[in-house]
C-alpha positions as CSV (number, residue, x, y, z in Angstrom):
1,X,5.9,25.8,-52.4
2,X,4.9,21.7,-52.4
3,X,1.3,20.5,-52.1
4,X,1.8,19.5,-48.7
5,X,2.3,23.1,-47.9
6,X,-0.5,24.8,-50.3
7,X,-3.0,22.1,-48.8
8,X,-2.3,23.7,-45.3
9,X,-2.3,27.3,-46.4
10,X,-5.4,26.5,-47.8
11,X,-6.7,24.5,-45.1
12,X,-6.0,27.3,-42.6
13,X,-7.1,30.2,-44.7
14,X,-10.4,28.4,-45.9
15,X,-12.9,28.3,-49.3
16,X,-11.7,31.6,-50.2
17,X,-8.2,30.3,-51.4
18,X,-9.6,27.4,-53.1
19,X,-6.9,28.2,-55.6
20,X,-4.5,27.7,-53.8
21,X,-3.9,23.4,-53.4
22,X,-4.9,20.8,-55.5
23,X,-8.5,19.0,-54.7
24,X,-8.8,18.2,-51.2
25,X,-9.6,14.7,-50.4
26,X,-12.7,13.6,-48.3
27,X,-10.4,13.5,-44.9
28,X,-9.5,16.9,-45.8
29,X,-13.2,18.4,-46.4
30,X,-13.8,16.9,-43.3
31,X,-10.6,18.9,-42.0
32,X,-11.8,21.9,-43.4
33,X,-15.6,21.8,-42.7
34,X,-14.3,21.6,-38.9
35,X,-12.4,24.7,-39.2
36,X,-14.9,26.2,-41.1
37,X,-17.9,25.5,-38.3
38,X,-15.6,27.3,-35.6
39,X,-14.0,29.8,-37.4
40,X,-15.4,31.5,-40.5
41,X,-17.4,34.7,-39.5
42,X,-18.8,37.2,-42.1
43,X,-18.5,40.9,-42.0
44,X,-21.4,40.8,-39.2
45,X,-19.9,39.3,-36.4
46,X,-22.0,35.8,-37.5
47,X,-20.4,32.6,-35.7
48,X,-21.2,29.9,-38.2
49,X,-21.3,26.2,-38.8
50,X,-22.5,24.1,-35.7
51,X,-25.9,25.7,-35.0
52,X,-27.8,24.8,-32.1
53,X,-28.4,20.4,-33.0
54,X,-27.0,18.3,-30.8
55,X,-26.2,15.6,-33.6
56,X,-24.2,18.7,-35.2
57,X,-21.7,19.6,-32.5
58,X,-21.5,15.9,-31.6
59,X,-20.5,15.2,-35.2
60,X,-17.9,18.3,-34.9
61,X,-16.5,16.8,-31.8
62,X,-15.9,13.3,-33.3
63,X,-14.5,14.8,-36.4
64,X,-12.1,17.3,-34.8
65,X,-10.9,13.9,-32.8
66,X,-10.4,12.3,-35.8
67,X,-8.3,14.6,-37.7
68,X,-6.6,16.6,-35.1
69,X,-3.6,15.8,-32.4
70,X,-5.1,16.3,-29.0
71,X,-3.4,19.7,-28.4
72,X,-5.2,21.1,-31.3
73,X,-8.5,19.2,-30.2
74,X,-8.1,21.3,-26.8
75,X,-7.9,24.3,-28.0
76,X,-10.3,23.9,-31.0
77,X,-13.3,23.0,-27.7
78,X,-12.1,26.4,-25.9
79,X,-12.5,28.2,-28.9
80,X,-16.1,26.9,-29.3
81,X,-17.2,27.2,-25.8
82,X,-16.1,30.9,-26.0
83,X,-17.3,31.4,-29.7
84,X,-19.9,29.7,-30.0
85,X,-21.7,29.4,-26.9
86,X,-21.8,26.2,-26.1
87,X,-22.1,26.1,-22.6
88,X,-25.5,25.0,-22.1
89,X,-25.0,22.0,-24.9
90,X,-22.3,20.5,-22.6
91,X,-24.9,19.7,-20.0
92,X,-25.8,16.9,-22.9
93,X,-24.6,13.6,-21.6
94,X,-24.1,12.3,-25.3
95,X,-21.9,16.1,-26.3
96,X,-20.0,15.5,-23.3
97,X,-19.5,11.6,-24.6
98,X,-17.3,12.9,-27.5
99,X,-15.5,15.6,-26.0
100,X,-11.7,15.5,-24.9
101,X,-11.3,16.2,-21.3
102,X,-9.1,19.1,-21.1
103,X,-8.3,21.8,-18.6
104,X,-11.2,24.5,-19.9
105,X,-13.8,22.1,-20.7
106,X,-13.7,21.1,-17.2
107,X,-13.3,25.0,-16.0
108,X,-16.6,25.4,-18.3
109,X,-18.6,22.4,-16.4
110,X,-17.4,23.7,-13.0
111,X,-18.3,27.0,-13.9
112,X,-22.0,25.3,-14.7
113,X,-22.1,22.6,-11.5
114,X,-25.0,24.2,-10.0
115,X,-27.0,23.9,-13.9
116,X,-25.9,20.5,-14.7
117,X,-29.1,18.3,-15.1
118,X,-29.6,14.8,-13.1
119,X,-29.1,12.9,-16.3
120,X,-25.8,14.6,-17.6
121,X,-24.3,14.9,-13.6
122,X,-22.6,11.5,-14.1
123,X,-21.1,11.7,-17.4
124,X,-19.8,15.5,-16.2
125,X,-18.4,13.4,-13.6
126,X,-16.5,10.9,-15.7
127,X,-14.9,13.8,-17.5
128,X,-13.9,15.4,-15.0
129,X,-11.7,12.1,-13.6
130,X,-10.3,11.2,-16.7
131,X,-8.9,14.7,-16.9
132,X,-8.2,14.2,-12.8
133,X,-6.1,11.0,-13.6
134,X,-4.4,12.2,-16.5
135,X,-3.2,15.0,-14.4
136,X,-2.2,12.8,-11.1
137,X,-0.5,10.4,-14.4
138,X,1.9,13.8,-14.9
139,X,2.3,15.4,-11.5
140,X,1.9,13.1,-8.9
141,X,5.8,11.3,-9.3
142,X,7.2,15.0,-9.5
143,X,5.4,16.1,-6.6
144,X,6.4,13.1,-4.2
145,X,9.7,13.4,-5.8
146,X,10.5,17.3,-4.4
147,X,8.6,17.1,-1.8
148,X,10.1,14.1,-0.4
149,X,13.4,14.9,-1.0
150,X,13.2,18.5,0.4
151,X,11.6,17.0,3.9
152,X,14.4,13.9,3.8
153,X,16.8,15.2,6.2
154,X,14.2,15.7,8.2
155,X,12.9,11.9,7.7
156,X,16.0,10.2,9.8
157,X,17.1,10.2,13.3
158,X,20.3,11.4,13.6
159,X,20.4,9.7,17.1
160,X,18.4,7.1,17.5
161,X,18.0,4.8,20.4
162,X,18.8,1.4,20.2
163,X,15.4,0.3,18.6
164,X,15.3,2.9,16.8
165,X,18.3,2.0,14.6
166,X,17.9,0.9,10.9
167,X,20.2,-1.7,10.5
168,X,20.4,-2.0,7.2
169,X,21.2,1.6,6.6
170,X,23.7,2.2,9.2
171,X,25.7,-0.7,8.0
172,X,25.7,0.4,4.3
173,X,27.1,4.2,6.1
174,X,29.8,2.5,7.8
175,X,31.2,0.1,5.3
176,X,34.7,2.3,4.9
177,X,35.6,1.5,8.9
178,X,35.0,-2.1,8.2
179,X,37.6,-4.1,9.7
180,X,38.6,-7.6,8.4
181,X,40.3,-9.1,11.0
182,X,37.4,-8.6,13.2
183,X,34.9,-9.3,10.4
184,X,32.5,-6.4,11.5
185,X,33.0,-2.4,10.9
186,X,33.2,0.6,13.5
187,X,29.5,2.1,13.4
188,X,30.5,5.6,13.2
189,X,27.4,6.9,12.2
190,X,24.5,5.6,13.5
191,X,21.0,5.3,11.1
192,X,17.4,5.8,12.7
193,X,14.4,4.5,11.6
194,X,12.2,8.2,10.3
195,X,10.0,9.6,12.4
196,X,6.3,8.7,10.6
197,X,4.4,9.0,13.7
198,X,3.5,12.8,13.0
199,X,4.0,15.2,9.9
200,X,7.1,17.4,9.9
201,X,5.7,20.1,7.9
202,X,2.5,21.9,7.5
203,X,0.5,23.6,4.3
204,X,-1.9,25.0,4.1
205,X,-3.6,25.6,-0.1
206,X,-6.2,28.7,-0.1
207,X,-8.0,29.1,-2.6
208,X,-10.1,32.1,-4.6
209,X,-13.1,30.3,-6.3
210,X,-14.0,33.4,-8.1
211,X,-15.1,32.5,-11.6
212,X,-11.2,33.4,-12.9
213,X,-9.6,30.8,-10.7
214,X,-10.9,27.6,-12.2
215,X,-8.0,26.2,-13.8
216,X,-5.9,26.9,-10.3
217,X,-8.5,25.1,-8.0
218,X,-8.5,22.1,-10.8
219,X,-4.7,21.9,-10.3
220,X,-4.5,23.0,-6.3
221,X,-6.5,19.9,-6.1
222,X,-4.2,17.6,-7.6
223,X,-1.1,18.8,-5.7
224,X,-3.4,18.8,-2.4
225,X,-4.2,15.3,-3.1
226,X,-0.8,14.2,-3.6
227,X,0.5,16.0,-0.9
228,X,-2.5,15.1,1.6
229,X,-0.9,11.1,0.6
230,X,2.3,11.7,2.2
231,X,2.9,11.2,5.8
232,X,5.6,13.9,6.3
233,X,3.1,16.7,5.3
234,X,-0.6,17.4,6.4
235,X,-2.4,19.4,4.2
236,X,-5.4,21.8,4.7
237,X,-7.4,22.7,1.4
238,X,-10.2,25.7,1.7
239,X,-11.8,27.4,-1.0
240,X,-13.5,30.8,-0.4
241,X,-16.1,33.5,-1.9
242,X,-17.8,35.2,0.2
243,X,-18.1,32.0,2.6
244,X,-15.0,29.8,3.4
245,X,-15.3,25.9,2.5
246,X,-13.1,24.0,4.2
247,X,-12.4,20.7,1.9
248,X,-9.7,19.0,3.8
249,X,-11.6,15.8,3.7
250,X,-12.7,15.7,0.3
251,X,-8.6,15.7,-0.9
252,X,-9.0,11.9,-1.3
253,X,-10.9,11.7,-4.2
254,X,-10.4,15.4,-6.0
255,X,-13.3,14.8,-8.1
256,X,-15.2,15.1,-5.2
257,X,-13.4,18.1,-4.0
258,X,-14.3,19.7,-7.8
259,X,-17.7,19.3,-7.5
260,X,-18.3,21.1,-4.1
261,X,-17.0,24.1,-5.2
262,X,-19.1,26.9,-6.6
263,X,-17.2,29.2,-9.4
264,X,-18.3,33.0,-9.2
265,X,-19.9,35.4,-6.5
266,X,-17.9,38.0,-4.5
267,X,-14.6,37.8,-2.6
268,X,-13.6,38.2,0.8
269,X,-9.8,37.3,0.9
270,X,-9.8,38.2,4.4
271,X,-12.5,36.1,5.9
272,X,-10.6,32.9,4.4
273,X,-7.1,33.8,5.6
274,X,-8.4,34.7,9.2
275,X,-10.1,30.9,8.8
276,X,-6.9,29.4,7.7
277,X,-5.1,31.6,10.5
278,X,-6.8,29.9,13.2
279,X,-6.2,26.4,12.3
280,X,-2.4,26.5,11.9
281,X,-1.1,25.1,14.9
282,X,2.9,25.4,14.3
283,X,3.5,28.9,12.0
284,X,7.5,28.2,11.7
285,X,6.5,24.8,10.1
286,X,3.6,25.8,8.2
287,X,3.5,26.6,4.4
288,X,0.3,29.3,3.8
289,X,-0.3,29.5,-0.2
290,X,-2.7,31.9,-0.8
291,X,-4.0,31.2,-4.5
292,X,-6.4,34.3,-5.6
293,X,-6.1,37.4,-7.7
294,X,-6.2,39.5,-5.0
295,X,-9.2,41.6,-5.7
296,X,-10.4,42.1,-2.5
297,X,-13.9,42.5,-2.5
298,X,-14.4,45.1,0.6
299,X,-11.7,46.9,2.5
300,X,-7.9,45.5,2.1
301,X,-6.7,46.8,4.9
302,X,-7.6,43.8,7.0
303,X,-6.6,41.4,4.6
304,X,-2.6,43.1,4.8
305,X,-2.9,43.2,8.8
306,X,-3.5,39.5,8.5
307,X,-0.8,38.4,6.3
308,X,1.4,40.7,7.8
309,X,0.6,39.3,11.1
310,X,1.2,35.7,9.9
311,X,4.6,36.6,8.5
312,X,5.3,37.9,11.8
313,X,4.3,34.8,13.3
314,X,7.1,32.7,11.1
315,X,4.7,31.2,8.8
316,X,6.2,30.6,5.4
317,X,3.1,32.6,2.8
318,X,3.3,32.9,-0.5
319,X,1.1,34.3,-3.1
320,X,0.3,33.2,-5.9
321,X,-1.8,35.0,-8.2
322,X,-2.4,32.2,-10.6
323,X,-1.6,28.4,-11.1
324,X,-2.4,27.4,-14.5
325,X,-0.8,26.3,-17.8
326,X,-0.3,30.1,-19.4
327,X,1.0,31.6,-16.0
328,X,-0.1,35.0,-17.1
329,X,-2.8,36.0,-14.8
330,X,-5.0,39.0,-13.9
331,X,-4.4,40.9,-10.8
332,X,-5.0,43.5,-8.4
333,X,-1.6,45.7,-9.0
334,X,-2.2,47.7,-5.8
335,X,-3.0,44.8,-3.6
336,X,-0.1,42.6,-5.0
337,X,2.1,45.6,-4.5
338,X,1.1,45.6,-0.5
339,X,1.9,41.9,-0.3
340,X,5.4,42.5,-2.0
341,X,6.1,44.7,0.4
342,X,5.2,42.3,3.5
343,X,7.9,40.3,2.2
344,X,5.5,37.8,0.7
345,X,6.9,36.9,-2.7
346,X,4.1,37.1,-5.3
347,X,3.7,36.2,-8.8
348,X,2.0,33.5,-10.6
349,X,3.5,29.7,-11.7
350,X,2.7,26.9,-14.1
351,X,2.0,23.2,-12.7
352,X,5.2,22.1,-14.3
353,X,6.8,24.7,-11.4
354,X,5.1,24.0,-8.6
355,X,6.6,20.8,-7.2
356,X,9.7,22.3,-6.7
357,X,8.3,25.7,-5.3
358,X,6.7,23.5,-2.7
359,X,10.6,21.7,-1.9
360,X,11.9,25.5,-1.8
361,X,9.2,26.6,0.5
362,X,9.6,23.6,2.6
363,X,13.0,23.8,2.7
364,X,12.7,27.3,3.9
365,X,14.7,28.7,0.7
366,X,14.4,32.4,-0.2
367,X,11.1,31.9,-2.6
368,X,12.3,35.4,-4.1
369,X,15.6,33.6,-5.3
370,X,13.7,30.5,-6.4
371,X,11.4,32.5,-8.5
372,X,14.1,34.5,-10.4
373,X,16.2,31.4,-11.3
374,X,12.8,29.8,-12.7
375,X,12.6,33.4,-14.9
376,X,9.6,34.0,-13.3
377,X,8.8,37.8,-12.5
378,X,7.7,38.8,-9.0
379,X,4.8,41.4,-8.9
């Protein structure tokens, strides 16, 4: 075994296997003082290293920048916001100042809007849209992309009046029945102009703001907002507890949108999808994407009769019991198992998938086919 790879056993398996690799050098203490604050605990249970100091864990941040690739550097802040408790020291302006934005330190400060203080509330926000941008940097062109091209049949006029004919296209269709001793072609197929006076599709994004859900409603607001941008689609974003919020107009700036909702309290799945029920105005063109867990908080029964009756009415629904990066989510078995058998496909997806469920559902594609070809497993 080289030094390169005794240094990193060492390095992961701490002071104890000082044996192990030659002297560390000064970046590598500071490697291994990092890991050591997080992760060494004695027989007791005893979280050490960053204590309670501000200066400390604002050190450990800058270090673990330092010397870490950002991957590492987001899963190094979960770690110490579940580990260590640092909850309440993120609602310091100057501790949020060195931290990466990632998806969990964000589910952390939404899970604390209501706590954070008047002096920390706009560095909280400046997190929160650097992770938003970075985000909209990796899905927005993917999103456009599937969603465009599922609704682009749609977009053209198969027989257009005579104002309504794009020139340009039409010509470039027709070019094979051009005839040269006329100088012109046959227009066999004529091009229209798309129909961008109204949306051809409808969807509607509900969403469970239990505490469980954050990383879904972070990402639900990024597709909302990208999908809220195009013209073909109009887009309806509600989050629910107990009480139904109805954030349609916030899906301009999602920051905005993040910081109205309110993580935790009880559920009633129901309530929300009767809400959502009412506003959709054309069912057979209407997408109903019901993000949540399903843990009903009183009776399911009414929550079934209402998805059943929307199926019934034509409207596309899908379930989706998580949308985050590990896609393995925790669910109400019995309740997902009643939705199955509604016809309502049901499972959970990853951002990276999403886009083109959207295109599937749009394109009114069997979902339960789409899902098995993605390898993902229906509840």
């Amino acid at each position: 075994m080289n030094d390169s790879e005794l240094k990193r056993w060492r390095l992961l398996l701490g002071e104890p296997a000082n044996d192990l690799s030659p002297k560390l050098s000064q970046d590598d203490l500071r490697m291994d003082q990092a890991l050591e604050a997080l992760y060494d605990q004695d027989s007791g249970g005893r979280a050490g290293g960053l204590g309670a100091s501000n200066p400390n864990v604002s050190r450990w941040l800058g270090d673990i920048r330092k010397y870490f690739p950002s991957s590492v550097v987001q899963v190094m802040q979960k770690d110490a916001i579940e580990r260590l408790n640092l909850q309440q020291l993120l609602l310091e302006p100057e501790i949020l100042a060195e931290a990466e934005p990632d998806i969990h330190l964000v589910s952390s400060l939404l899970s604390l809007n209501h706590l954070i203080p008047a002096k920390t509330r706009e560095t909280a926000r400046e997190v929160v849209r650097k992770l938003v941008e970075e985000l909209l940097r990796k899905l927005e062109q993917p999103t456009r992309s599937a969603v465009q091209g599922a609704l682009a049949r749609h977009l053209r006029n198969p027989r257009p009046k005579l104002k309504e004919i794009d020139w340009p296209r039409t010509i470039k269709a027709n070019l094979k029945t051009y005839q040269p001793e006329y100088k012109t072609i046959i227009p066999e197929k004529l091009v229209g102009f798309g129909r961008k006076q109204s949306s051809l599709k409808d969807v509607v994004l509900c969403i469970d703001q239990s505490g469980s859900m954050a990383a879904s409603i972070i990402y639900s607001s990024i597709f909302g907002a990208v999908m809220a941008s195009l013209p073909a689609v109009s887009t309806r974003f509600v989050l629910f507890d107990t009480a139904v919020v109805d954030l349609t107009d916030d899906l301009k700036d999602p920051v905005d949108l993040l910081f109205g909702t309110q993580l935790g309290g009880g559920t009633d799945i129901n309530k929300a999808m009767r809400y959502c029920e009412d506003h959709i105005t054309r069912p057979s063109d209407t997408t109903f994407v019901l993000i949540s867990d399903l843990l009903e908080g009183g009776d399911a029964r009414p929550m079934l009769k209402t998805a059943a009756r929307m199926v019934d009415a034509g409207v596309t629904v899908i379930a989706l019991l998580a949308l985050s990066d590990e896609g393995k989510p925790w669910y109400c078995e019995k309740n997902s198992a009643s939705f199955a058998a509604l016809g309502i496909p049901v499972f959970a997806c990853t951002p990276d998938q999403f886009p083109d469920l959207m295109a599937a559902a749009l394109s009114k594609k069997d979902l339960h086919l789409w899902a098995k070809q993605f390898g993902i497993r229906l509840r």
